[in-house]
N, CA, C and O atoms as a printed pandas DataFrame, in Angstrom:
     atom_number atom_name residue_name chain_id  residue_number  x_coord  y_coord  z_coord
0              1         N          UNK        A               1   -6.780   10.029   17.739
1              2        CA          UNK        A               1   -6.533    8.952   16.794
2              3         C          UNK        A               1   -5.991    7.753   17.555
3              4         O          UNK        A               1   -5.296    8.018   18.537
4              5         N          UNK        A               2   -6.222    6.344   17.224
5              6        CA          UNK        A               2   -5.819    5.393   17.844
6              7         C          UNK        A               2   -4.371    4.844   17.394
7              8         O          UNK        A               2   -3.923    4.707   16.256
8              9         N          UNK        A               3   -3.872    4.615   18.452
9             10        CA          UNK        A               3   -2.247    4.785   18.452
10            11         C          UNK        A               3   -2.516    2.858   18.260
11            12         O          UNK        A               3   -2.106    2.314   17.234
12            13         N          UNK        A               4   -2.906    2.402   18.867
13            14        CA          UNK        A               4   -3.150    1.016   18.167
14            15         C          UNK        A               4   -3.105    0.855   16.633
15            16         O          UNK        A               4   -2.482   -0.137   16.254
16            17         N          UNK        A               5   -3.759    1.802   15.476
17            18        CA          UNK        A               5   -4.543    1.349   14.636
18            19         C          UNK        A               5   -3.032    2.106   13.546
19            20         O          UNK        A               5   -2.366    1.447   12.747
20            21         N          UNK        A               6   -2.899    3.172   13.769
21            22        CA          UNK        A               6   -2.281    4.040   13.499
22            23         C          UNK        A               6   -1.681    5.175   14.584
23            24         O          UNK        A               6   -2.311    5.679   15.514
24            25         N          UNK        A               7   -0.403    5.414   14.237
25            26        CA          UNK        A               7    0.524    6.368   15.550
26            27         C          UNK        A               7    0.593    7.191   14.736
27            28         O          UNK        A               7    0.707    7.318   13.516
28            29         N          UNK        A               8    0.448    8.108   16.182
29            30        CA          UNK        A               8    0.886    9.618   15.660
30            31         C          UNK        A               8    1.400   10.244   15.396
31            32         O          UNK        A               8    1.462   11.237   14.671
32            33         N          UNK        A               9    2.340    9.176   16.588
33            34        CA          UNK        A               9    3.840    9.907   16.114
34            35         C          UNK        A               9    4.380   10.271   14.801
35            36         O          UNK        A               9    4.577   11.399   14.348
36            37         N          UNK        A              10    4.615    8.965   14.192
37            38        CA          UNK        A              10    4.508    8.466   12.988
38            39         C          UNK        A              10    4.410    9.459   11.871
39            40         O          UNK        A              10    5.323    9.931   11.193
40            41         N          UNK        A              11    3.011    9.703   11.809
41            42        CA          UNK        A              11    2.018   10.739   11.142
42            43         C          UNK        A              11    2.455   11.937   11.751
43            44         O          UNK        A              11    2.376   12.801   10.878
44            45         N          UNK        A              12    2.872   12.427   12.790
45            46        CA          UNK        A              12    3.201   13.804   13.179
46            47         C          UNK        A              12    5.076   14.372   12.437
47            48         O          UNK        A              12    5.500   15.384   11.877
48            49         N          UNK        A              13    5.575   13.271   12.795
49            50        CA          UNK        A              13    7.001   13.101   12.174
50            51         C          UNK        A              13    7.157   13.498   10.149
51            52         O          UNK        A              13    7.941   14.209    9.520
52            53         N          UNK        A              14    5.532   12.278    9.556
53            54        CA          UNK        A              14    5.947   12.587    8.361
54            55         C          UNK        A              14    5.332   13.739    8.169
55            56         O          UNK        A              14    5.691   14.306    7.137
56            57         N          UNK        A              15    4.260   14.474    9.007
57            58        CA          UNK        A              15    3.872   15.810    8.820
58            59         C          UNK        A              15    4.965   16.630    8.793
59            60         O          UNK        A              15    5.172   17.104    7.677
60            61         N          UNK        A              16    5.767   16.970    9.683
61            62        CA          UNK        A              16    7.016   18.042    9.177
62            63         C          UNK        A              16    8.113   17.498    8.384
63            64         O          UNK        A              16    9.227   18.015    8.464
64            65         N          UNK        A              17    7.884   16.467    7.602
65            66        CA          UNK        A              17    9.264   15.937    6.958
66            67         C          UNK        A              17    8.126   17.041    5.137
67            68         O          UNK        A              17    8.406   18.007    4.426
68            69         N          UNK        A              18    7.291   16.359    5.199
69            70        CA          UNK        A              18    6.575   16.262    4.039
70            71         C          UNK        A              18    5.656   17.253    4.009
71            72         O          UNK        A              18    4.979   17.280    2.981
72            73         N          UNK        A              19    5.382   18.246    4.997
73            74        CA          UNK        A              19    4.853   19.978    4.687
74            75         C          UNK        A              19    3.308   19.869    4.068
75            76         O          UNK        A              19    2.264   19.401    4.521
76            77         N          UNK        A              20    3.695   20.582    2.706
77            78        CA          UNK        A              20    2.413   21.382    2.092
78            79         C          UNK        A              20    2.261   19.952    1.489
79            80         O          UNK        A              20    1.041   19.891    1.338
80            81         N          UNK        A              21    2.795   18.710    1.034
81            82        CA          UNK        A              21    2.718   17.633    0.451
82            83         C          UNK        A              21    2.231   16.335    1.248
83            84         O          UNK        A              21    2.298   15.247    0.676
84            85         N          UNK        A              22    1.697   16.432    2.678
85            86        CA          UNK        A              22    1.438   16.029    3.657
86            87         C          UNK        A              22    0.299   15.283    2.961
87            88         O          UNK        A              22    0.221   14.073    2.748
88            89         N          UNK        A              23   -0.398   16.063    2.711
89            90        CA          UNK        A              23   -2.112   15.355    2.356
90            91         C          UNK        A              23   -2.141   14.859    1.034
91            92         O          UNK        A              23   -3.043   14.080    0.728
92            93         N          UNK        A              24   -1.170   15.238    0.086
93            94        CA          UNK        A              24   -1.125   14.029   -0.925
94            95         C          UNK        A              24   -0.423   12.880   -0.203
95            96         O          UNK        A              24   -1.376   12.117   -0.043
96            97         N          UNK        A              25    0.322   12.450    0.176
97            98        CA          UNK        A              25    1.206   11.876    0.956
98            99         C          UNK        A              25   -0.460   10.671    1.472
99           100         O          UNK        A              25   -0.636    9.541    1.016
100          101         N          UNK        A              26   -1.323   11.326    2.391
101          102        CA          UNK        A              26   -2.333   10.360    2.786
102          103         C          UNK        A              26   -3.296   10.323    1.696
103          104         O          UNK        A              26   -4.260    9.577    1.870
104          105         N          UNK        A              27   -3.238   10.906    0.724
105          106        CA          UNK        A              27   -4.397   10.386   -0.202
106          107         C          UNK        A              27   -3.605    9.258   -1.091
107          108         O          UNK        A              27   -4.275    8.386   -1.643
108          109         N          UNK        A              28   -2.382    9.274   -1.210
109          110        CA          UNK        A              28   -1.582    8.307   -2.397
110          111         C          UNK        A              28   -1.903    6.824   -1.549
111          112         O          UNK        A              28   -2.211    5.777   -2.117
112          113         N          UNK        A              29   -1.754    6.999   -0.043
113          114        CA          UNK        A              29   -1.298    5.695    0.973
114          115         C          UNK        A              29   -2.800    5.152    0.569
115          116         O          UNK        A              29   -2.847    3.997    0.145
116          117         N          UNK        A              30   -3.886    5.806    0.655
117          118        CA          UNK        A              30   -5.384    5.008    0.813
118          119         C          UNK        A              30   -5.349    4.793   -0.722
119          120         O          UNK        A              30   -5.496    3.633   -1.107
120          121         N          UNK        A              31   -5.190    5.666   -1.548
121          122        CA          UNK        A              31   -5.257    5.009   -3.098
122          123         C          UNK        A              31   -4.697    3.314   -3.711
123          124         O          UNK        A              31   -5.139    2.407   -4.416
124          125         N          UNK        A              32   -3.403    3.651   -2.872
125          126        CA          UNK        A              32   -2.223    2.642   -3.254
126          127         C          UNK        A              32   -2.407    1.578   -2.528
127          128         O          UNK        A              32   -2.100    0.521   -3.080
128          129         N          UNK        A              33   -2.936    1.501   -1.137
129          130        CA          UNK        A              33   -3.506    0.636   -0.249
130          131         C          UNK        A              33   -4.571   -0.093   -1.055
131          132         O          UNK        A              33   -4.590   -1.303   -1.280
132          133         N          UNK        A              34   -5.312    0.669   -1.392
133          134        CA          UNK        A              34   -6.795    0.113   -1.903
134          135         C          UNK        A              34   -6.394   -1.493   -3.319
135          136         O          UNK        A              34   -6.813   -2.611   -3.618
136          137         N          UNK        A              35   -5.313   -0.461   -3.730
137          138        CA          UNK        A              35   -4.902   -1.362   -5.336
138          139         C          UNK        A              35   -4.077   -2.351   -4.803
139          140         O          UNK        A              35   -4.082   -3.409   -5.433
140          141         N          UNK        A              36   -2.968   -2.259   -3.249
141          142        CA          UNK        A              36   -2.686   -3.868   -2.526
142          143         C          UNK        A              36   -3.470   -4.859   -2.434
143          144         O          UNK        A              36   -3.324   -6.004   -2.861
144          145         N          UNK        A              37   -4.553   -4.262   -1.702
145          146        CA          UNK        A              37   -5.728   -5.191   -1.171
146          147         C          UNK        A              37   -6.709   -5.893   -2.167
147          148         O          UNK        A              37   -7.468   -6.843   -1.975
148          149         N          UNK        A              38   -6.495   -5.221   -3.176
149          150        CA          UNK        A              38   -6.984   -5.694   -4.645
150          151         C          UNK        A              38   -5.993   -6.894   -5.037
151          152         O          UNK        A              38   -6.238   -8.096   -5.149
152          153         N          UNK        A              39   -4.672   -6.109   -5.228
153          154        CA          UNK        A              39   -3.619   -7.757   -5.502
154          155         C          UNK        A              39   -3.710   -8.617   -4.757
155          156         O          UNK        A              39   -3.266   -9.717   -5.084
156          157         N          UNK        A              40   -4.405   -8.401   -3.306
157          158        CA          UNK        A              40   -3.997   -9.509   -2.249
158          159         C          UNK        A              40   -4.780  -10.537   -2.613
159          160         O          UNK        A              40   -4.409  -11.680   -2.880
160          161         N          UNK        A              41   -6.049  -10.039   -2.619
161          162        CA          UNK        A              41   -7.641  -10.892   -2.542
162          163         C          UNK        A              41   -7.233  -11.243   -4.360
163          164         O          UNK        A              41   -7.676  -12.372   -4.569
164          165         N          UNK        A              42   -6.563  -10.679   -5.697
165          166        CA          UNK        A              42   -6.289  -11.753   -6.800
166          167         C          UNK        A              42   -5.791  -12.913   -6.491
167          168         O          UNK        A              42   -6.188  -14.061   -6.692
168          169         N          UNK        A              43   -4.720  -12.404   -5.893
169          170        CA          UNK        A              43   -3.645  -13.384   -5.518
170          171         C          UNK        A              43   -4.211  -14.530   -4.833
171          172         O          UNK        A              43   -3.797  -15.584   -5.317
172          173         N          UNK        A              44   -4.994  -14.672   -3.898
173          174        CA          UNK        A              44   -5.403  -15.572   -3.307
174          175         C          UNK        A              44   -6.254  -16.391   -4.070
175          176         O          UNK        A              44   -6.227  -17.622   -4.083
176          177         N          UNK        A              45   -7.393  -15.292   -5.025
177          178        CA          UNK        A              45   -8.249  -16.283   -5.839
178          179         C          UNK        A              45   -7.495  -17.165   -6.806
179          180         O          UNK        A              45   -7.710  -18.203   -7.431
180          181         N          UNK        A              46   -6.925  -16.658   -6.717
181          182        CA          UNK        A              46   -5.641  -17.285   -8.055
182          183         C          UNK        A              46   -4.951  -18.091   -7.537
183          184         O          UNK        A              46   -4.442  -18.779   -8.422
184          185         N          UNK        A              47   -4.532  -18.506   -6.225
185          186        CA          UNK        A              47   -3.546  -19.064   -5.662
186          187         C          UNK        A              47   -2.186  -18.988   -6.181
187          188         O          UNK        A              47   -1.376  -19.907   -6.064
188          189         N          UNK        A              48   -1.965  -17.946   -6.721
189          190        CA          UNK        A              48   -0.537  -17.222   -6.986
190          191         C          UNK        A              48    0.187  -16.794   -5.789
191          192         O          UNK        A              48    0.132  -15.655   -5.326
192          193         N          UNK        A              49    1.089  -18.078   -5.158
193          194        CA          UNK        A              49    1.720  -17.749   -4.093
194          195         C          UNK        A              49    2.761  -16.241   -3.933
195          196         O          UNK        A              49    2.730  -15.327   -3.110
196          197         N          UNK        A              50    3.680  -16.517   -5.180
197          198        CA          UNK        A              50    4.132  -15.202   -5.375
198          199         C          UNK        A              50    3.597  -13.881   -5.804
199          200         O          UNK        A              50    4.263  -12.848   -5.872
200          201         N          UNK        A              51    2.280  -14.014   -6.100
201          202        CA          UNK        A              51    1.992  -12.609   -6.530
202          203         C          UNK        A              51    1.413  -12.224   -4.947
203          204         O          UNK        A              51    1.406  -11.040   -4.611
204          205         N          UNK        A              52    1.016  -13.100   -4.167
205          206        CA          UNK        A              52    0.633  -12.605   -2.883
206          207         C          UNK        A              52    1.969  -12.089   -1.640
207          208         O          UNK        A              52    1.952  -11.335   -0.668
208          209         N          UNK        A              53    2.731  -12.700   -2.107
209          210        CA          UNK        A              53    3.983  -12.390   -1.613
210          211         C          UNK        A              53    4.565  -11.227   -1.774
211          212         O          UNK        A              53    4.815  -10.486   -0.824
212          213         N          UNK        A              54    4.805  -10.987   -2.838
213          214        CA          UNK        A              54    4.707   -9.732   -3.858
214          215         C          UNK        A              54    4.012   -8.580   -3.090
215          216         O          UNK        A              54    4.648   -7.641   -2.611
216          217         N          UNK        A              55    2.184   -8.759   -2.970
217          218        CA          UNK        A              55    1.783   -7.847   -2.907
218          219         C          UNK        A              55    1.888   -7.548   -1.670
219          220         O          UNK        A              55    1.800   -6.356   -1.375
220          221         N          UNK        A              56    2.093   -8.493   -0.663
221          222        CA          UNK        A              56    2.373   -8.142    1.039
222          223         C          UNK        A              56    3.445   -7.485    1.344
223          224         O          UNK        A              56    3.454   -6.546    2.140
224          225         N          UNK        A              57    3.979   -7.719    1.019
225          226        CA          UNK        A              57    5.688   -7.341    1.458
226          227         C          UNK        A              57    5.550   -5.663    0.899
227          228         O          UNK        A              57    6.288   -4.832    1.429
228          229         N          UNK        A              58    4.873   -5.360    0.144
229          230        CA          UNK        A              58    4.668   -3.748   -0.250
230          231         C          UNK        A              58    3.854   -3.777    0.600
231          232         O          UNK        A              58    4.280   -3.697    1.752
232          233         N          UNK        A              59    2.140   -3.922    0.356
233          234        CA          UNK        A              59    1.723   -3.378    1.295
234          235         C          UNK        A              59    2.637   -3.022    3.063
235          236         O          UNK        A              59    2.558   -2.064    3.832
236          237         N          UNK        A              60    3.383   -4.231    3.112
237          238        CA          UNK        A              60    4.226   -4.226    4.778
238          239         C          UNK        A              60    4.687   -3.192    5.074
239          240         O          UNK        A              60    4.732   -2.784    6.235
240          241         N          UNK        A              61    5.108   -2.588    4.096
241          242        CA          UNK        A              61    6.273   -1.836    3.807
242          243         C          UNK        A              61    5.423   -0.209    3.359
243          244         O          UNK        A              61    6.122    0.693    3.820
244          245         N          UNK        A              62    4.581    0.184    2.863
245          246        CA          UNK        A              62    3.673    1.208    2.939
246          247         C          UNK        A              62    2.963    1.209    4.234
247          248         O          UNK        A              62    2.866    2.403    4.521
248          249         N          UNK        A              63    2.454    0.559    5.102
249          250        CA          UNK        A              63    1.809    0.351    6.546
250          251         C          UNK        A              63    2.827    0.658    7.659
251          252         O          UNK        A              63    2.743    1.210    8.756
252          253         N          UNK        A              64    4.022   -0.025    6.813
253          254        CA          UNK        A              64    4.873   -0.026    8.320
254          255         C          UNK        A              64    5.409    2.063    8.165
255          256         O          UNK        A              64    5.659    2.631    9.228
256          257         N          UNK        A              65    5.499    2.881    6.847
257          258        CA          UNK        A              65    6.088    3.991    6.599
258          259         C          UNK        A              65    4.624    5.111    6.931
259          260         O          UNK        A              65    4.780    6.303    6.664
260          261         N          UNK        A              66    3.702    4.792    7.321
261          262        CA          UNK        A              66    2.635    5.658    7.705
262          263         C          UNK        A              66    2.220    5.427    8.989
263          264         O          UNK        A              66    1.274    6.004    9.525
264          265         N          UNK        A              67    3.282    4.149    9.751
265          266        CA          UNK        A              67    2.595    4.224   11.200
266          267         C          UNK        A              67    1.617    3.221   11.508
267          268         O          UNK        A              67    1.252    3.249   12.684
268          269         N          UNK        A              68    0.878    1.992   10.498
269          270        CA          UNK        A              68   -0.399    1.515   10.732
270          271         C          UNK        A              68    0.518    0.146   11.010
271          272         O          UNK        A              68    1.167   -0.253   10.042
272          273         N          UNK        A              69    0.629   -0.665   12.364
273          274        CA          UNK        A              69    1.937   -1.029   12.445
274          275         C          UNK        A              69    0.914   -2.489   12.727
275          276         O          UNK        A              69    1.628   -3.489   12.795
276          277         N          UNK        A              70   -0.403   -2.759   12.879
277          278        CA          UNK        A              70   -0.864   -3.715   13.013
278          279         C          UNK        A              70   -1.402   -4.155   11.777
279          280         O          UNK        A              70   -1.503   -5.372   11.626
280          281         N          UNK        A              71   -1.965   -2.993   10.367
281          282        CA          UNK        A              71   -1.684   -3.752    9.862
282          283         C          UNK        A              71   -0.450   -4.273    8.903
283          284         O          UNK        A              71   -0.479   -5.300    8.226
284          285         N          UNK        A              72    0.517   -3.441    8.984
285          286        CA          UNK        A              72    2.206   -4.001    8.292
286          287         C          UNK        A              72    2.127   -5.408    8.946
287          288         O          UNK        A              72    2.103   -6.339    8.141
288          289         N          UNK        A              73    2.073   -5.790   10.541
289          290        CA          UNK        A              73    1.894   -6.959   11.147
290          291         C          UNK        A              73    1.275   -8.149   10.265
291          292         O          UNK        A              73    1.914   -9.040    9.706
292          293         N          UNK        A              74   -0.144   -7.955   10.267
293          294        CA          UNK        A              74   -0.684   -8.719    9.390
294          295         C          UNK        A              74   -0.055   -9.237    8.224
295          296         O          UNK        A              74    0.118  -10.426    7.956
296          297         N          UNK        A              75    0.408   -7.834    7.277
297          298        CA          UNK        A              75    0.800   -8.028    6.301
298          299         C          UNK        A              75    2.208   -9.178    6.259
299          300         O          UNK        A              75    2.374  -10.121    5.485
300          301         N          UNK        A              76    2.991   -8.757    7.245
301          302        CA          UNK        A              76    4.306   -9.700    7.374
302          303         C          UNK        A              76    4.323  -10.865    7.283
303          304         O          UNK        A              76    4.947  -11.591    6.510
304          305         N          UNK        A              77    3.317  -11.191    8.438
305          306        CA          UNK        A              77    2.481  -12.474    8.659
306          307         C          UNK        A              77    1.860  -13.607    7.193
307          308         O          UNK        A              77    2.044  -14.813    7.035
308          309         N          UNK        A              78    1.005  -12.480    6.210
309          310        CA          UNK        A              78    0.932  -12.834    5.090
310          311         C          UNK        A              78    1.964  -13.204    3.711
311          312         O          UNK        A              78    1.936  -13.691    2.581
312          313         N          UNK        A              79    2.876  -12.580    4.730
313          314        CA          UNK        A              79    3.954  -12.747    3.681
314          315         C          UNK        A              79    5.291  -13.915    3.986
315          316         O          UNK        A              79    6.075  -14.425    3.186
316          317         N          UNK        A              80    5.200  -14.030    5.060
317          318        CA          UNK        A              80    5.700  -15.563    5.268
318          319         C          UNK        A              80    5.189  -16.855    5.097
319          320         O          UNK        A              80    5.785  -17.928    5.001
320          321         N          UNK        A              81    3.633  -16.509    5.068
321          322        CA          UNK        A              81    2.721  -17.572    4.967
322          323         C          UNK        A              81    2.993  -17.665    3.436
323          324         O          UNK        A              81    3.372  -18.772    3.053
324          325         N          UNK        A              82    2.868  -16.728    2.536
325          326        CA          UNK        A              82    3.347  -16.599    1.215
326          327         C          UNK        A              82    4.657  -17.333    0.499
327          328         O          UNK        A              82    4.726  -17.930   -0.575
328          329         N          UNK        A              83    5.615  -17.075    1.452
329          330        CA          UNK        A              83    6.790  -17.531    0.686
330          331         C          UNK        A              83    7.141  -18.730    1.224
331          332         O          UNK        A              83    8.239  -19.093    0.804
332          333         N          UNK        A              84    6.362  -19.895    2.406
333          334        CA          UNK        A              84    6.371  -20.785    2.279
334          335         C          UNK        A              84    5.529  -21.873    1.039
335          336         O          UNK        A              84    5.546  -23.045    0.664
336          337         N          UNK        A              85    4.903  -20.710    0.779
337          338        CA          UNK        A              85    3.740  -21.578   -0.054
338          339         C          UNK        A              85    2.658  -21.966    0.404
339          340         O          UNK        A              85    1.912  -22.424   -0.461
340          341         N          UNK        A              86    2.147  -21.971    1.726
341          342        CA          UNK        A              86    0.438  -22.313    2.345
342          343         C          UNK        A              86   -0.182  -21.542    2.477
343          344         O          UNK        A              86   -0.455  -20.862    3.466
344          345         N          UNK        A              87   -0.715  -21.525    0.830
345          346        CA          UNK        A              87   -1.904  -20.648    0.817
346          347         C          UNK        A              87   -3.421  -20.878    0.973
347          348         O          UNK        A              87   -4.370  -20.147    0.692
348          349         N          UNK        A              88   -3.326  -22.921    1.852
349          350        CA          UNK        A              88   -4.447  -22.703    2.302
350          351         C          UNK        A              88   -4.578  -22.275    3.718
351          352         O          UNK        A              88   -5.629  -22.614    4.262
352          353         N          UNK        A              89   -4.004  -21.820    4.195
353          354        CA          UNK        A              89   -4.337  -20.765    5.530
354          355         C          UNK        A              89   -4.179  -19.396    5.264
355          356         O          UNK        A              89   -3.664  -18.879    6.256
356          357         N          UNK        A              90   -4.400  -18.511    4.311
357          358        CA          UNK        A              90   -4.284  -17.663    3.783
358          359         C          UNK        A              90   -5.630  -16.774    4.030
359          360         O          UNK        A              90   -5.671  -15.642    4.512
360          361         N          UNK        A              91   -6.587  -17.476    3.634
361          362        CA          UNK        A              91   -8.390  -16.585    3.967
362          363         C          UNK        A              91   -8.089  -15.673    4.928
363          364         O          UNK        A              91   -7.996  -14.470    4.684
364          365         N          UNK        A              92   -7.925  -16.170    6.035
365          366        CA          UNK        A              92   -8.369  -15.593    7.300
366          367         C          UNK        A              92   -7.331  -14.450    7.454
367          368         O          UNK        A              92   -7.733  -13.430    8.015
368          369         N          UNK        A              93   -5.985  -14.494    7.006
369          370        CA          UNK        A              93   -5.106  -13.855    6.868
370          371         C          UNK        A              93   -5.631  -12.083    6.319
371          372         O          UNK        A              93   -5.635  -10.973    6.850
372          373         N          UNK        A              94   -6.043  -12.680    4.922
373          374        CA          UNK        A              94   -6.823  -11.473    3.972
374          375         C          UNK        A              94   -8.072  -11.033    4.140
375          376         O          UNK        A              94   -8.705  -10.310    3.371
376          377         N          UNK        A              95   -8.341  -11.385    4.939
377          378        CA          UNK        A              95   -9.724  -10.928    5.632
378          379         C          UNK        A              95   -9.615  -10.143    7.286
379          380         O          UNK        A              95  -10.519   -9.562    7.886
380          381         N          UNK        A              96   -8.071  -10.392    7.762
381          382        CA          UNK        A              96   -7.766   -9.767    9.116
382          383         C          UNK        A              96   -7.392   -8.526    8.357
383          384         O          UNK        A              96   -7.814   -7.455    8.792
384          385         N          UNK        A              97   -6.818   -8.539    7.521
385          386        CA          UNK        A              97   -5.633   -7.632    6.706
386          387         C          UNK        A              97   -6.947   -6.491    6.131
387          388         O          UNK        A              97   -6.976   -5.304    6.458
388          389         N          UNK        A              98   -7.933   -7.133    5.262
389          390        CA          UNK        A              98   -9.348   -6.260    4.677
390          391         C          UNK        A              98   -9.623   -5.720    6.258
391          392         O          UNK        A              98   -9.066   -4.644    6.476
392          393         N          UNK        A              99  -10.191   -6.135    7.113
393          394        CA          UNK        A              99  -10.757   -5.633    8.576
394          395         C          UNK        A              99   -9.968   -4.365    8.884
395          396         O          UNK        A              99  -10.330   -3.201    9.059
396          397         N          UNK        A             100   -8.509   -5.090    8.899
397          398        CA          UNK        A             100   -7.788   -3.658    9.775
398          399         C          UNK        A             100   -7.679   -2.429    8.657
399          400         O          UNK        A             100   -7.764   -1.296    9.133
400          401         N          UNK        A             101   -7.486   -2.550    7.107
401          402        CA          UNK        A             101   -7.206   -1.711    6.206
402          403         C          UNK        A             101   -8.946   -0.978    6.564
403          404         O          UNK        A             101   -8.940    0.215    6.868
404          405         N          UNK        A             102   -9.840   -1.442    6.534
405          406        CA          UNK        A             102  -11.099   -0.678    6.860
406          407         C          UNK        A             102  -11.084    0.545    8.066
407          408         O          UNK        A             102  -11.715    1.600    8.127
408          409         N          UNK        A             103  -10.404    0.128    8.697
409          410        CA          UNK        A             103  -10.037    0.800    9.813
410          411         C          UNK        A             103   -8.935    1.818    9.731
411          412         O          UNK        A             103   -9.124    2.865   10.348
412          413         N          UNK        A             104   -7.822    1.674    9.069
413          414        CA          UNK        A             104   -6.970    2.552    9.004
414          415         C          UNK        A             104   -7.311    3.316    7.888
415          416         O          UNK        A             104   -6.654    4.319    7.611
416          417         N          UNK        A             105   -8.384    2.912    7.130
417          418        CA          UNK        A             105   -8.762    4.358    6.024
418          419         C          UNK        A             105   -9.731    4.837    6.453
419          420         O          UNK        A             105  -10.537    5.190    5.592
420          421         N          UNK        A             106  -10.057    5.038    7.665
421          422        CA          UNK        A             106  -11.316    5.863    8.320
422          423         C          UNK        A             106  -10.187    6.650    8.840
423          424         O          UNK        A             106  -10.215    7.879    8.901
424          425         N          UNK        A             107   -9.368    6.051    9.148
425          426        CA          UNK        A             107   -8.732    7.311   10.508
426          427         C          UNK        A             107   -7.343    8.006    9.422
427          428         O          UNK        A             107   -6.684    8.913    9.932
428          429         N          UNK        A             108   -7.046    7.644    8.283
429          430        CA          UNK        A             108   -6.177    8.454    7.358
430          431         C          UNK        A             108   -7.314    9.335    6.871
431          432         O          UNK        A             108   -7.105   10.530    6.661
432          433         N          UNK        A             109   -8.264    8.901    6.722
433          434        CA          UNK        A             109   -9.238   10.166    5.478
434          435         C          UNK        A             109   -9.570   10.879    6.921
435          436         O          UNK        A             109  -10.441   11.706    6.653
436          437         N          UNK        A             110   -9.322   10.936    8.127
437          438        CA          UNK        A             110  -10.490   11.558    9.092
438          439         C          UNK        A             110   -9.224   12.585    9.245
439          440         O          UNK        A             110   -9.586   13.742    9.455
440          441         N          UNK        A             111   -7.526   12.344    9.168
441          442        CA          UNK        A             111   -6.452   12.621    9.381
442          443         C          UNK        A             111   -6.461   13.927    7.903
443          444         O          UNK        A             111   -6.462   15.155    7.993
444          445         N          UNK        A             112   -6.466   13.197    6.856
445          446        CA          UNK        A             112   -6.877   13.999    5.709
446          447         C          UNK        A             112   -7.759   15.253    5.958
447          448         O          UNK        A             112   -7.208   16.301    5.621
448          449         N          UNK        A             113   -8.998   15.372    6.471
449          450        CA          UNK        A             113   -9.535   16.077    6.460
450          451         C          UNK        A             113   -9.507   17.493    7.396
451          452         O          UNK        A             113  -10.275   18.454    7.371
452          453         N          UNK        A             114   -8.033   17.172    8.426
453          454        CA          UNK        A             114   -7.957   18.330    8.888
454          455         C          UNK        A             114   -6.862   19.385    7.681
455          456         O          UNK        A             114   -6.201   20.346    8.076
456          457         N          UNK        A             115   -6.896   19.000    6.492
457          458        CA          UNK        A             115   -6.500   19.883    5.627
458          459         C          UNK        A             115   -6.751   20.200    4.557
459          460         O          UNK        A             115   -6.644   19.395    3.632
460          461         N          UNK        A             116   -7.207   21.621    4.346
461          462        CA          UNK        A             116   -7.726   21.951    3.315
462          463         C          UNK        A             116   -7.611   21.579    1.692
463          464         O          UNK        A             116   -6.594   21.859    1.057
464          465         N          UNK        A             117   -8.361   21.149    1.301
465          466        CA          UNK        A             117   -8.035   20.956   -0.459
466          467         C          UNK        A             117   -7.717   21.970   -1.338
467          468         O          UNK        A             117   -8.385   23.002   -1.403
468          469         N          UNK        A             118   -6.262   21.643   -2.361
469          470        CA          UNK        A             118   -6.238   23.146   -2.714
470          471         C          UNK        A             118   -6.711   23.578   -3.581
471          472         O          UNK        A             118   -6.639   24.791   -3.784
C-alpha cells in the first residue's frame, strides 16, 4: 500500500485498536468520504463559503484519523481558502481533493478486502 497516499501505520494501529470492527470502520470512511465530496463540489456550486468550510474541516479531520494525510492536506488547504472567503480559487482545490479521494478509495476498498464479509 502506498504510504504516500495512505500509511500503514496508521491503518495497522487502528487495526488493533478497532478488531472485529476494523472493516466497518473502512467501509463507514469511503461511505462518509463519498457524502464530503458531495458537500464539497455543493458548496462550491453554490458558492457557500461556509458550507465548504464546514465540509473540509470534517473531511480533514476523517483523512487525517485513517492515515490519508495528503488528502487531509488538501483538505486543510481548502479550508483556509474557505474561511477567508476566496472561493474563486477553489476549482482546482476540489478537483485535487476529487483526484486524491479516487485514489485513497482504491487502496481502502483493496485494504477492505483482505477481510471477510460477515
Amino acid at each position: 500500500m502506498s504510504d504516500n497516499h495512505l500509511d500503514r501505520d496508521v491503518l495497522n494501529t487502528l487495526l488493533d485498536i478497532m478488531e472485529d470492527e476494523y472493516p466497518v470502520l473502512l467501509d463507514t470512511f469511503v461511505t462518509d468520504s463519498e457524502e464530503r465530496l458531495r458537500l464539497l463540489k455543493t458548496a462550491e456550486h453554490d458558492g457557500d463559503a461556509q458550507a465548504m468550510r464546514r465540509a473540509a474541516h470534517s473531511f480533514k479531520g476523517s483523512c487525517s484519523n485513517m492515515g490519508a494525510k495528503v488528502l487531509a492536506d488538501s483538505c486543510r488547504d481548502l479550508e483556509e481558502l474557505a474561511r477567508r472567503g476566496d472561493l474563486a480559487e477553489s476549482a482546482p482545490l476540489v478537483e485535487r481533493i476529487e483526484r486524491e479521494f479516487a485514489i485513497v478509495r482504491i487502496l481502502v476498498k483493496s485494504e477492505r478486502q483482505r477481510f471477510p464479509t460477515r
